[in-house]
C-alpha positions in Angstrom: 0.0 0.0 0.0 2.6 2.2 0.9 4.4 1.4 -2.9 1.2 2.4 -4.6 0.3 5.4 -2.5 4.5 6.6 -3.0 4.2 6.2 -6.8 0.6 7.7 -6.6 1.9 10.8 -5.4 5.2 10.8 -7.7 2.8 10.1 -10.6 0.5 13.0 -9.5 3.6 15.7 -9.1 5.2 14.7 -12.3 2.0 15.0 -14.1 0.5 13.3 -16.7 2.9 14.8 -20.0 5.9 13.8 -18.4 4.6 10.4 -17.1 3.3 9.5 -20.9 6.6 10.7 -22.2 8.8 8.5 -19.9 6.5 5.5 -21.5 8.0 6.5 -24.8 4.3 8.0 -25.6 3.9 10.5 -28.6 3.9 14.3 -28.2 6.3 17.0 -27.5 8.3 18.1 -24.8 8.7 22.0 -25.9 6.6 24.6 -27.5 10.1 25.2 -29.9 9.7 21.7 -30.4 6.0 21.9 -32.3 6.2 23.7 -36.1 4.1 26.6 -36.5 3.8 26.3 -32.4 6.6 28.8 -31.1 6.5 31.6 -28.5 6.9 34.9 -30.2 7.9 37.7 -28.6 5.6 41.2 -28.5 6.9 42.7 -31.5 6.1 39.5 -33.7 2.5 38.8 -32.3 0.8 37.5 -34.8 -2.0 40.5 -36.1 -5.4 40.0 -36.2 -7.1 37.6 -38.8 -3.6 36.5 -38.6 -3.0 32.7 -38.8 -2.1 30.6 -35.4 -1.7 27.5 -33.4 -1.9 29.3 -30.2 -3.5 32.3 -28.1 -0.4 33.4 -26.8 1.1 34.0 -30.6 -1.6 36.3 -31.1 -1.6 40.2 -30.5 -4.7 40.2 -29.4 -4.4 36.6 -26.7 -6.7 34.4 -29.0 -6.2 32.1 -31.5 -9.8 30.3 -32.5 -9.3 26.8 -31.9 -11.5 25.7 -35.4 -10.4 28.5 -38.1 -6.4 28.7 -36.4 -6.8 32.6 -36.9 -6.1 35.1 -34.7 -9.1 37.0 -33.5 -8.9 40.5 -31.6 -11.2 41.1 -28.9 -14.3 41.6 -30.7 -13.3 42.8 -34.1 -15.1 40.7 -36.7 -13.3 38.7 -39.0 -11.7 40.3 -42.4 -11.2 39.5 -45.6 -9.4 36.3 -46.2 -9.5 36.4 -49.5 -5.5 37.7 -49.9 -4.2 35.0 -48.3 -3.7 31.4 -50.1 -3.8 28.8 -47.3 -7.1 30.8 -45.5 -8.7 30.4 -49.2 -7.4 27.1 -49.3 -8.9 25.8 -46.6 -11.1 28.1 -44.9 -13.0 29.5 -47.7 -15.8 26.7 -48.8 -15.7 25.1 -52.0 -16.5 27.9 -55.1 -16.4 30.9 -52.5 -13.6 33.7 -53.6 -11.7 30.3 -55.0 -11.9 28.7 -51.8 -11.5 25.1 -51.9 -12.4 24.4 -47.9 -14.1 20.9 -46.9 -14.1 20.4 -43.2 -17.3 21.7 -41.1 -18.4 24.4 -43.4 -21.3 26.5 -42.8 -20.4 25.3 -38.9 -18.8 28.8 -38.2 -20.7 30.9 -40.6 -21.8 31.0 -44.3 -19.4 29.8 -46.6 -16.8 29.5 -44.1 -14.8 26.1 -43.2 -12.8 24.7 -40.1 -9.5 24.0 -40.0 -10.2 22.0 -37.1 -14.0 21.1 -37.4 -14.5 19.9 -33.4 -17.8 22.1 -32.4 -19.7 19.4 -31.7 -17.5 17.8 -29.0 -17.3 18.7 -25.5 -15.3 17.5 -22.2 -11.8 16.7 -22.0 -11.4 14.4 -25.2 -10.8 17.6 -27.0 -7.9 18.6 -25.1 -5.7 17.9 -27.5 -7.3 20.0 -30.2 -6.7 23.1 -27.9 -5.5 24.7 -24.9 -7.2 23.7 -22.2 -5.5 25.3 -19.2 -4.3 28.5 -21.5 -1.2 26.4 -22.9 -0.9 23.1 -24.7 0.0 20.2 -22.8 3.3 18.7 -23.7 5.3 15.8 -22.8 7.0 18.0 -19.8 4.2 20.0 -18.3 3.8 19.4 -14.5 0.3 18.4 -13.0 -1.7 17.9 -16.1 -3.4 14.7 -14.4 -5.5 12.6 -16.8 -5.5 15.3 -19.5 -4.3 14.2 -23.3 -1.0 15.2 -24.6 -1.4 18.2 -27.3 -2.1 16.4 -31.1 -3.9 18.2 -33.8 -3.5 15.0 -35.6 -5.6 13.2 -33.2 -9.2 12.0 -35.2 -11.6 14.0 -32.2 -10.0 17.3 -33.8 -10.9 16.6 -36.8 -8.7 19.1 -38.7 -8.2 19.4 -42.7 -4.8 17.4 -43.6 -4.0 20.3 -45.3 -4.3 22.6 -42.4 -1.8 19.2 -40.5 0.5 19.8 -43.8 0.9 23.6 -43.5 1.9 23.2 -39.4 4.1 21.0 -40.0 6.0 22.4 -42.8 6.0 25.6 -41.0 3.8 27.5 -43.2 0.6 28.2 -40.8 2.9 30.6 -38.8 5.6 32.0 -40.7 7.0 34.2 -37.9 8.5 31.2 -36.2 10.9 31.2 -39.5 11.2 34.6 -39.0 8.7 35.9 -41.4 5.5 37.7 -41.1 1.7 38.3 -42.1 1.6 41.3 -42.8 -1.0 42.6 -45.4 0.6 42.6 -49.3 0.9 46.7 -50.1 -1.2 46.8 -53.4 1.0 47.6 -56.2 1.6 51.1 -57.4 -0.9 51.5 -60.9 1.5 51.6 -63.6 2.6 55.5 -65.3 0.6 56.1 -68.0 2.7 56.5 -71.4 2.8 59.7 -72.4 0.9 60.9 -75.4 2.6 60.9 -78.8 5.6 63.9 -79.0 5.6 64.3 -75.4 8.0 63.6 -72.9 8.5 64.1 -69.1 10.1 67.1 -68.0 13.5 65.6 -66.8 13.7 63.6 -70.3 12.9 66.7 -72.1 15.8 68.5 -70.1 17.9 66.2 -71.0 17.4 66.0 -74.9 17.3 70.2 -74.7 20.6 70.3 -73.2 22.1 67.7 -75.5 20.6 69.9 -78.2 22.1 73.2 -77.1 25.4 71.7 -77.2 26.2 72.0 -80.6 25.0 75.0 -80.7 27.6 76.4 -77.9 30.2 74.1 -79.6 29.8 76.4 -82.8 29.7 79.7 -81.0 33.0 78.8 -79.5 34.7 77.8 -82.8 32.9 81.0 -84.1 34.3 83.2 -81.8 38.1 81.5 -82.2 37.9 82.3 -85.6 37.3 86.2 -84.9 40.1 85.8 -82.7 42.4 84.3 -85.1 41.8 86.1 -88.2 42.5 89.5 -85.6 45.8 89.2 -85.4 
């Protein structure tokens, strides 16, 4: 009894993460360990309607658990439509070229999931989110009973392609080092100018390179006048 109650209380103070992963159980030990998953520091926050694995990567603290976008306070969602991999997945089939699959219409008109777990409840979905405010990995302490973080776990039910992008590194670009921010439009092109015209510098140039010759044969002029004087 006094074995069982010793390794109870060992078992309840290393916690469940770091019990699994002495097992040899899946899951990871780190958040630098987990693509797309890193902690980012204030001035890389991810922006609003921003893509995310996590609250904490967000500038605004939340990071929907089914779209993976981060949502400020109350501001309603943007336009995705400038982004590939939201189009991709989160847009639903023959919206703006979106080619989304998973729980559309769940979350709103023509929208998709890149997680589609609405319908679940209680802690079987702990590995789809963060249930305590962080994920829990192999290492966390006092995580009793509670699922190691997995978004490729079935209950999540999250688009492969959504899985793909995260694990590449794609989802969250700013743990490579990059960023979200919205593409500046391109500048509209100068119009040509009209036939016979020409911008002022141009025209400068071509007056310049015309009054040349001109101040060329002044100067041999006035040699002459100066030669033939004496």
């Amino acid at each position: 009894m006094l074995a069982l109650a010793a390794a109870g209380a060992i078992a309840y103070a290393l916690g469940r993460g770091q019990i699994a992963a002495a097992a040899g159980a899946d899951g990871y030990a780190s958040r630098a360990d987990i693509p797309s998953g890193c902690e980012l520091d204030d001035a890389n926050k991810v922006p609003h309607d921003g893509t995310c694995l996590f609250d904490d990567q967000c500038s605004g603290g939340y990071c929907c658990p089914y779209f993976k976008v981060c949502q400020d306070g109350n501001r309603a969602f943007g336009d995705w439509s400038n982004d590939p991999l939201k189009v991709e997945i989160l847009y639903a089939s023959g919206v703006n070229g979106g080619e989304g699959t998973n729980g559309c219409g769940d979350g709103g008109n023509n929208v998709c999931d890149a997680c589609a777990f609405r319908g679940e409840s209680g802690t079987s979905i702990d590995p789809c989110y963060e249930p305590l405010g962080y994920p829990v990995l192999t290492t966390s302490p006092n995580m009793w009973n509670l699922p190691l973080w997995d978004i490729t776990n079935p209950i999540c039910n999250c688009d492969q392609r959504f899985i793909d992008y995260v694990l590449n590194g794609q989802w969250v670009p700013q743990c490579g080092g990059a960023t979200q921010a919205d593409p500046t439009p391109a500048p509209p092109p100068t119009p040509a100018p009209p036939p016979g015209a020409l911008p002022a510098a141009a025209g400068l140039a071509r007056r310049a390179a015309g009054a040349a010759p001109v101040a060329a044969l002044l100067l041999a002029g006035a040699a002459a006048v100066v030669v033939g004087s004496h």
